[in-house]
C-alpha positions as CSV (number, residue, x, y, z in Angstrom):
1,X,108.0,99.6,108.4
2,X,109.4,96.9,105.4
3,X,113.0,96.9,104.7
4,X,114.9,96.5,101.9
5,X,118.1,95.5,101.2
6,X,120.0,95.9,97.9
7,X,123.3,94.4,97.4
8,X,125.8,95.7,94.9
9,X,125.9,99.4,94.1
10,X,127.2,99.2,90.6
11,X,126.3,100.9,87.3
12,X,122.8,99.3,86.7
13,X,121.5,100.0,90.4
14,X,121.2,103.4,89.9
15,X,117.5,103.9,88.4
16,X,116.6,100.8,90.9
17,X,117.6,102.9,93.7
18,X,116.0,106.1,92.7
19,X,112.9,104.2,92.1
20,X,112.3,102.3,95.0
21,X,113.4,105.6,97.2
22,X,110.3,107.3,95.5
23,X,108.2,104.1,96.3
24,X,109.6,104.3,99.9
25,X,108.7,107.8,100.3
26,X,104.9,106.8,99.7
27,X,105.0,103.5,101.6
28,X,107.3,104.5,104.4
29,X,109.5,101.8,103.8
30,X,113.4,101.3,104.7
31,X,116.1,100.9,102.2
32,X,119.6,99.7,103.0
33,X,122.5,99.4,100.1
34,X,125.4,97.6,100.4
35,X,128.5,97.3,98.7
36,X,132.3,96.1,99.3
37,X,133.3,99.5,98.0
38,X,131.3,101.9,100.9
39,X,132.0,105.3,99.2
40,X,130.5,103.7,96.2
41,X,127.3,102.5,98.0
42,X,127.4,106.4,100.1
43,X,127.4,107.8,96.4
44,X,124.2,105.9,95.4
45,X,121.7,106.9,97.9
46,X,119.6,109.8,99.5
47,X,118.7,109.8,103.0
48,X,117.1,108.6,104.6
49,X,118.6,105.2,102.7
50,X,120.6,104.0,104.1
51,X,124.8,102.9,103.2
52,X,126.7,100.2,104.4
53,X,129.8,98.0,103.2
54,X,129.2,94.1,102.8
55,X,131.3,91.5,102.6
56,X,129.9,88.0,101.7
57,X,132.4,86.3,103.5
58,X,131.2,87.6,107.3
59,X,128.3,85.4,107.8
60,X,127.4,86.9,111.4
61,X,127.3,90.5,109.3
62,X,125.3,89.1,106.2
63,X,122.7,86.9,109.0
64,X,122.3,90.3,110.6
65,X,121.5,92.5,107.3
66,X,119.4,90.1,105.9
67,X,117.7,88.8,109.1
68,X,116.8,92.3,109.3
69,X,115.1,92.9,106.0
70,X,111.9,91.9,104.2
71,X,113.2,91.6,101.2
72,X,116.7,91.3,99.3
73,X,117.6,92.3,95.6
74,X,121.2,91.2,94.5
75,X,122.8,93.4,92.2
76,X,125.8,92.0,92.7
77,X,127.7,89.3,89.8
78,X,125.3,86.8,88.8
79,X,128.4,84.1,90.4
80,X,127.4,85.4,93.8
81,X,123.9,85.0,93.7
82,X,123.9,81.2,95.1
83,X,125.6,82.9,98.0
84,X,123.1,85.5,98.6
85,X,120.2,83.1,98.4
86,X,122.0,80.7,101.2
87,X,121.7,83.5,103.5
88,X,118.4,84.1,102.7
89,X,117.3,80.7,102.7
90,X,118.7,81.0,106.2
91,X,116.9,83.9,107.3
92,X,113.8,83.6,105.1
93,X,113.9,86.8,102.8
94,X,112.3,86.7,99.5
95,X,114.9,87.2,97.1
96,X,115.3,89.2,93.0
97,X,117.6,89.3,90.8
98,X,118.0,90.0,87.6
99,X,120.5,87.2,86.2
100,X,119.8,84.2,84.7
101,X,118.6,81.3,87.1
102,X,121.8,79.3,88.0
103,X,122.0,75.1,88.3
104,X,122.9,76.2,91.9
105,X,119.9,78.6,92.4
106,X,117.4,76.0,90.8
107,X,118.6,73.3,93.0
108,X,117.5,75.2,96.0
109,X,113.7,75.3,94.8
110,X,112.2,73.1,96.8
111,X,113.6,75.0,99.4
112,X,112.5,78.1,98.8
113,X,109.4,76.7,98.3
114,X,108.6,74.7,101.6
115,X,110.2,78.1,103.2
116,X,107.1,80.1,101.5
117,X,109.4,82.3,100.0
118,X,109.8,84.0,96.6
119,X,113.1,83.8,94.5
120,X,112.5,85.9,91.5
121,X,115.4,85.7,88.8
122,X,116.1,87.2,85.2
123,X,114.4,90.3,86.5
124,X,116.2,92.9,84.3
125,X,116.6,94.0,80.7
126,X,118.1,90.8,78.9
127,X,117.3,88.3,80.6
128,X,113.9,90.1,82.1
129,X,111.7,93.0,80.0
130,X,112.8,90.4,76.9
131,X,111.0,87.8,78.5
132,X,107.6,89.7,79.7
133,X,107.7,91.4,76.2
134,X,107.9,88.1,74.5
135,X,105.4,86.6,76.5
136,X,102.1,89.0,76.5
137,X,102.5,88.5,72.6
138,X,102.7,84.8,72.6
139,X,100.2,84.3,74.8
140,X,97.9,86.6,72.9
141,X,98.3,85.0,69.7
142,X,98.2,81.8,71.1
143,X,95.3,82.9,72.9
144,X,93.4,84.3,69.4
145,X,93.9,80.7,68.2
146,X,96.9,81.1,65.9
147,X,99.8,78.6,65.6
148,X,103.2,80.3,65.9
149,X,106.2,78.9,63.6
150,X,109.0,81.3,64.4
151,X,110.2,83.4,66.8
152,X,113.4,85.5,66.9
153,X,114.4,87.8,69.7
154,X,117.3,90.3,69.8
155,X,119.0,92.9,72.0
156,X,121.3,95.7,71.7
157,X,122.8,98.0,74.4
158,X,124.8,100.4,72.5
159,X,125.7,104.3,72.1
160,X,122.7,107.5,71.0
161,X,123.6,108.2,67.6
162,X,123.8,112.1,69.3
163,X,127.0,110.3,71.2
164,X,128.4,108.4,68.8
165,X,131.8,109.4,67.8
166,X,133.7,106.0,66.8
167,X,133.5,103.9,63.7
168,X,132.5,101.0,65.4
169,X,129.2,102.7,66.9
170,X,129.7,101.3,70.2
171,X,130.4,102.0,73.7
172,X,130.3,100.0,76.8
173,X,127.3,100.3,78.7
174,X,126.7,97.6,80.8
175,X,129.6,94.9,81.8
176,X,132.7,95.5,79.5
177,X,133.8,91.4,80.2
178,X,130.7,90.4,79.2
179,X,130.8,92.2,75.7
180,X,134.4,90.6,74.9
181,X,133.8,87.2,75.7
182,X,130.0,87.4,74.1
183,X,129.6,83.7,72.3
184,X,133.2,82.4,74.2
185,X,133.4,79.4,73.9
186,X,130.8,78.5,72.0
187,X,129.0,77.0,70.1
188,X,125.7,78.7,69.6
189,X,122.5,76.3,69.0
190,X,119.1,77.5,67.6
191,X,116.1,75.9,65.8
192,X,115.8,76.8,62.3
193,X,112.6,75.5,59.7
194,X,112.8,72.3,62.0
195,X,116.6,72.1,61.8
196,X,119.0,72.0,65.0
197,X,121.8,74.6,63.7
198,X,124.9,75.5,65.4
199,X,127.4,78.1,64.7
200,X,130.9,77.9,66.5
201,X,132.5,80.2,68.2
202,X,134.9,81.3,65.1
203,X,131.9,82.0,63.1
204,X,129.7,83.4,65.1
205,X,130.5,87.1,63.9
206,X,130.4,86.0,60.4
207,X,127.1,84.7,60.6
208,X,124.8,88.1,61.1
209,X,121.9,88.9,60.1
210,X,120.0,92.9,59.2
211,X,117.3,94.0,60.4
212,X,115.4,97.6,60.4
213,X,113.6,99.4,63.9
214,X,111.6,101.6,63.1
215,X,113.1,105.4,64.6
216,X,116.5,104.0,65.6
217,X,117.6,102.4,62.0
218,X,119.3,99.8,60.4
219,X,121.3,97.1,62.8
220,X,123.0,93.6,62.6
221,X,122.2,90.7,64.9
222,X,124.7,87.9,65.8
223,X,122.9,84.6,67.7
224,X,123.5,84.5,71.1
225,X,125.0,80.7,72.9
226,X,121.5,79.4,73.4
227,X,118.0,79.5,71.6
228,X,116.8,76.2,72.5
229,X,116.5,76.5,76.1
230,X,113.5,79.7,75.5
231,X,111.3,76.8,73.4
232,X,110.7,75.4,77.1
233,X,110.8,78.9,79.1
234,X,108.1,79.8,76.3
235,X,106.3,77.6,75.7
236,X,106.7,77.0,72.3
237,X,107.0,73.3,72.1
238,X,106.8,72.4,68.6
239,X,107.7,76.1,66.9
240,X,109.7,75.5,63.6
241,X,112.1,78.2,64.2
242,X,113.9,80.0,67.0
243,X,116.4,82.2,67.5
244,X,117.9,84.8,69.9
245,X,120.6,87.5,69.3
246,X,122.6,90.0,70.3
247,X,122.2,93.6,68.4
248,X,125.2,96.0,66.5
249,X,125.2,98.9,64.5
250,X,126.1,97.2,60.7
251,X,130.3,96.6,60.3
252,X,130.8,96.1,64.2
253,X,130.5,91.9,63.5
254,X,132.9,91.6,60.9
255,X,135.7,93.8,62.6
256,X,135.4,92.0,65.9
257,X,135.7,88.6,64.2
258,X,139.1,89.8,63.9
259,X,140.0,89.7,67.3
260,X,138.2,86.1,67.5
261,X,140.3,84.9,64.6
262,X,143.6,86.3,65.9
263,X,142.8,84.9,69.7
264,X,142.7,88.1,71.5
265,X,139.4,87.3,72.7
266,X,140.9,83.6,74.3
267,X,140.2,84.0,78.3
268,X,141.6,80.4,78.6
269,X,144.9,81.4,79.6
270,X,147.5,83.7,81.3
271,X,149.7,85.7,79.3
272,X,153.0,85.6,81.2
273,X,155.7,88.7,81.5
274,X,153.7,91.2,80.2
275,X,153.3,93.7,82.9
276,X,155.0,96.3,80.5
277,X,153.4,95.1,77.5
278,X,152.2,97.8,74.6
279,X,148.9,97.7,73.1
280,X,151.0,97.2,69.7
281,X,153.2,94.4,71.7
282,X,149.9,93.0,72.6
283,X,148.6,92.7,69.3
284,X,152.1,91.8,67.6
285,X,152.0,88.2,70.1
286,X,149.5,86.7,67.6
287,X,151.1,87.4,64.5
288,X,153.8,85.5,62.2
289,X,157.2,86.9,63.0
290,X,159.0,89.2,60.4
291,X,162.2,91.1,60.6
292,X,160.8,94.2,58.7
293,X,157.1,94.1,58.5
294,X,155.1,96.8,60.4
295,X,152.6,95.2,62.9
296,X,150.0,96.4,61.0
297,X,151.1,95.0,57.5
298,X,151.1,91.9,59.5
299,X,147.6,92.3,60.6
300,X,146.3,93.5,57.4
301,X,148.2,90.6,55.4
302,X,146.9,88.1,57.8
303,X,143.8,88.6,57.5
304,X,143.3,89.9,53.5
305,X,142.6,93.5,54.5
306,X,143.3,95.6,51.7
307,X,144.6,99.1,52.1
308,X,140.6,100.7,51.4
309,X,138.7,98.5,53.5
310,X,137.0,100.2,55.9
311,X,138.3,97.6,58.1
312,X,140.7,99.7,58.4
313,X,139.4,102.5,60.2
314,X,138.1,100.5,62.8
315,X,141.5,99.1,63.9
316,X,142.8,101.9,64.0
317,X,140.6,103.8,66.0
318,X,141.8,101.9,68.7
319,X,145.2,103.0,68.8
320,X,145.8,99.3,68.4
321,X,149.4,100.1,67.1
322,X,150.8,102.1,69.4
323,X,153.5,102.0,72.3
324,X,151.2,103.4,74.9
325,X,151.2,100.6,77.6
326,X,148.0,98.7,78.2
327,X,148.5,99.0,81.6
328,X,147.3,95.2,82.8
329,X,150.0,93.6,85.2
330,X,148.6,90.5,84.0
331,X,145.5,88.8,82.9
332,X,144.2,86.6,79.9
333,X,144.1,87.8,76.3
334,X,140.3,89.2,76.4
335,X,141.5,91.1,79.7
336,X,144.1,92.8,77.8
337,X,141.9,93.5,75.1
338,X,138.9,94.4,77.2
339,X,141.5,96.9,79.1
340,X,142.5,98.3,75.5
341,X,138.8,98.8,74.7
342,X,138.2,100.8,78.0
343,X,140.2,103.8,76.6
344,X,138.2,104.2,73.8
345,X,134.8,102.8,74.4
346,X,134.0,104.5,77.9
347,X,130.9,106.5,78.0
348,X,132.1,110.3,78.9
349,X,129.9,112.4,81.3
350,X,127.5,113.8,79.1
351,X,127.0,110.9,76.4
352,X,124.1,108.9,76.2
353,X,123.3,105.1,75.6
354,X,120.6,103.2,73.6
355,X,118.9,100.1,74.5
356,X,117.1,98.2,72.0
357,X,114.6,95.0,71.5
358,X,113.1,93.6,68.8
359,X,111.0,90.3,68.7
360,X,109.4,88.6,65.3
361,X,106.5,86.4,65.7
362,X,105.5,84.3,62.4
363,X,101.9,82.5,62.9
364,X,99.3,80.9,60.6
365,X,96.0,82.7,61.0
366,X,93.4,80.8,62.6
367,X,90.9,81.9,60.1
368,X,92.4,82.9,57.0
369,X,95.5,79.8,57.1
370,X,97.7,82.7,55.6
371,X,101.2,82.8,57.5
372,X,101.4,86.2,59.3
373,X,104.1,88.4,60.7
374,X,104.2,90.6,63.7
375,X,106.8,92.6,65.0
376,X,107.5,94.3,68.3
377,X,110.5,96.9,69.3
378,X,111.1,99.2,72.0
379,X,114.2,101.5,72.1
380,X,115.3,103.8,74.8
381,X,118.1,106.3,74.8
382,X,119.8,107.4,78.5
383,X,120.4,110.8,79.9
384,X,124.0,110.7,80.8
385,X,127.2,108.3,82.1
386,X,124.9,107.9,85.3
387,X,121.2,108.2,84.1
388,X,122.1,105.4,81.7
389,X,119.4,103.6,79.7
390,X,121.5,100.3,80.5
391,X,120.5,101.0,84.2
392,X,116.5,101.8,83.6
393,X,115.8,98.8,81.7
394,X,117.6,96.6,84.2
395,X,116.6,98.6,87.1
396,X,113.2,99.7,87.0
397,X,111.9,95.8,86.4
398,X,113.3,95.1,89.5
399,X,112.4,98.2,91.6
400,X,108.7,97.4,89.7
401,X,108.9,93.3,91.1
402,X,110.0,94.7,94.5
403,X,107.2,97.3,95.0
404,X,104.2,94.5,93.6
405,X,105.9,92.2,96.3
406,X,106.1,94.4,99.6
407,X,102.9,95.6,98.6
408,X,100.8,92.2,98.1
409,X,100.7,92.0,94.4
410,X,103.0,89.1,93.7
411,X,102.2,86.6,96.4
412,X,103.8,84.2,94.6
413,X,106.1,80.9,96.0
414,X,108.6,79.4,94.5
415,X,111.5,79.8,91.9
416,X,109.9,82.2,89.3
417,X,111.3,83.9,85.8
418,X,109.0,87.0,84.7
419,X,106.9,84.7,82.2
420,X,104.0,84.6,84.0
421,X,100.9,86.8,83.2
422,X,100.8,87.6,87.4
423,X,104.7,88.7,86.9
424,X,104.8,90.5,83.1
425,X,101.0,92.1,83.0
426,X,101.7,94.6,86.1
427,X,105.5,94.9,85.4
428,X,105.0,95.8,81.8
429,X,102.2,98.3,82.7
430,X,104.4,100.1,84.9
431,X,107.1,99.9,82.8
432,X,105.1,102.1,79.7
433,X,104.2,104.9,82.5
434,X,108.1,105.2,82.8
435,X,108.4,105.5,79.3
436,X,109.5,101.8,78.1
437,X,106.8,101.2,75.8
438,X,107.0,98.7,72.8
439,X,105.5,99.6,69.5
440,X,103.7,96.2,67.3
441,X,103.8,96.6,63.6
442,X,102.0,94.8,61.1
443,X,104.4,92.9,58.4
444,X,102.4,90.4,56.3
């Protein structure tokens, strides 16, 4: 009988773990899920998985759970993932994740390769199904003898339109610290008609641009830190132009480059004797002082907002000017923020999410010399709070990797990112019987 063991029992791990109990159903295998929080990991499962708590720190207890299994997948913060792969270095377990590949994870290749192991990384939604996506098409152009120029890649998890109920269009679906500190500190970096272009961090939100996806509308993209990096993950030595974002609904951008501008997305330091502090006290610390001036004149004068913007609406939505306490003993601007954002941009039981891709490939024809563009989306909308979409595209990849693994089909070696035809060809294939499927459309 194969074991697995998944670590971290947190909002993406519940499609992986309903996945890979079907699988072990068929295969007879074991599954063991741990987590610091034990209730939380009890919640998560269906015997006969079994639930454990972990802690990272007892090496005789992580020796034994590892040492015990035939394969591990970390779900656990992408800072912890160095830790994991020590222990299974140790133990020789194969090891997935779906983070991006660390300096302290690639420095272990050799390693993992003299072991005969596998450590799969970037084995979710963004970075993962954006890479094996990206890929097949590249390759296939390149492979029909065509010369690509561009490439631009964006992402988007964000609320159903059937949920929506703010004027932001947004609700936290995935990792709320990540969203406020997206582009900190900056700069971004991408390749445009030959150019190296950067944007820093104060602009980044003002620099967007629109794009249309076909049966989930009109969005805006801002660029993500860095582009350049995916010219050698690619393969795309010598492409004119690339660039990778981050999707919105249109109006989301230019309200949040508020918050950058007035430094309540700064996670650089502590803000000190604010255990009581207001959300409107909060927002008040940034501004000029006046004897008589409303916090929100302030605001609004500050930043040139007249009194019919529909910046307006935004703000307010957030009960940004009110004495309800934030409730943060202490913490860093973004934390305070971040905590502020929690009260209104938490999924409720019954909404739903959306997760959406889109890729642009400009080539010249190999036949006619005419420059041609192709584009490729995939959206998905969740079921509930639980049954997220965040948690299918980031899951089922990995359940997907696991199950090709413990049954033969990736007997790979090494330090490996899903943009290989033996990785992305079976993955993506079982990802359009679960429903991800991407749709190509024709633009030249």
């Amino acid at each position: 009988m194969k074991k697995i063991l998944i670590l971290g029992a947190g909002l993406s791990s519940n499609s992986l773990i309903s996945f890979l109990e079907k699988e072990a159903a068929a295969h007879q295998w074991q599954i063991t899920v741990g987590d610091r929080d034990p209730e939380l990991a009890r919640s998560k499962v269906t015997p006969p998985t079994r639930s454990t708590d972990i802690d990272l720190r007892d090496d005789h207890q992580m020796d034994r759970e590892v040492g015990d299994a035939d394969l591990v997948i970390s779900m656990l913060p992408a800072r912890l993932h160095p830790v994991v792969a020590r222990f299974c270095l140790k133990n020789k377990k194969s090891l997935i994740t779906a983070s991006y590949e660390s300096p302290e994870m690639k420095q272990m290749e050799e390693e993992v390769k003299a072991a005969g192991l596998l450590f799969l990384n970037e084995m979710g939604l963004d970075p993962g199904i954006d890479h094996m996506s990206a890929m097949q098409v590249i390759e296939r152009i390149k492979g029909e003898g065509h010369r690509l120029t561009a490439f631009e890649s964006f992402t988007g998890g964000l609320v159903a339109p059937e949920s929506d109920d703010n004027p932001w269009h947004y609700k936290f679906t995935w990792n709320p610290t990540n969203v406020v500190l997206a582009g900190w500190p900056g700069p971004a970096v991408f390749l445009q008609c030959g150019r190296l272009k950067y944007i820093p961090y104060n602009r980044i939100f003002r620099r967007t641009e629109y794009m249309d996806i076909d049966g989930f509308g009109r969005f805006e993209g801002y660029a993500n830190r860095d582009s350049l990096k995916y010219i050698e993950r690619y393969n795309l030595h010598g492409i004119d132009t690339i660039y990778r974002g981050t999707l919105r609904r249109p109006g989301f951008s230019q309200a949040w480059n508020i918050f950058v501008q007035l430094g309540a997305t700064d996670n650089s330091y502590v803000m000190l004797n604010e255990e009581e502090m207001t959300h409107c006290e909060f927002i008040n610390s940034f501004l000029y002082y006046h004897p008589k001036d409303s916090v929100e004149v302030k605001l609004y004068r500050a930043f040139h907002i007249d009194q019919d913007s529909p910046l307006i609406e935004l703000l307010e939505s957030l009960d940004l000017f009110s004495d309800e306490k934030i409730g943060l003993r202490k913490g860093t601007p973004a934390q305070f923020l971040e905590a502020i954002l929690m009260k209104k941009w938490s999924l409720k039981p019954d909404d739903k999410d959306l997760v959406v891709m889109w890729h642009k490939f400009n080539y010249i024809d190999h036949h006619s010399r005419e420059e041609k563009i192709l584009t490729s989306s995939m959206g998905i909308t969740g079921e509930n709070q639980v049954q997220t979409a965040m948690a299918k595209t980031v899951g089922l990849p990995l359940g997907i990797a696991a199950k090709l693994r413990l049954t033969g089909r990736l007997d790979l070696t090494g330090l490996y990112i899903p943009t290989i035809k033996e990785i992305y060809d079976p993955v993506l294939s079982e990802l359009r019987e679960n429903g991800i499927i991407f749709r190509e459309k024709d633009k030249s």
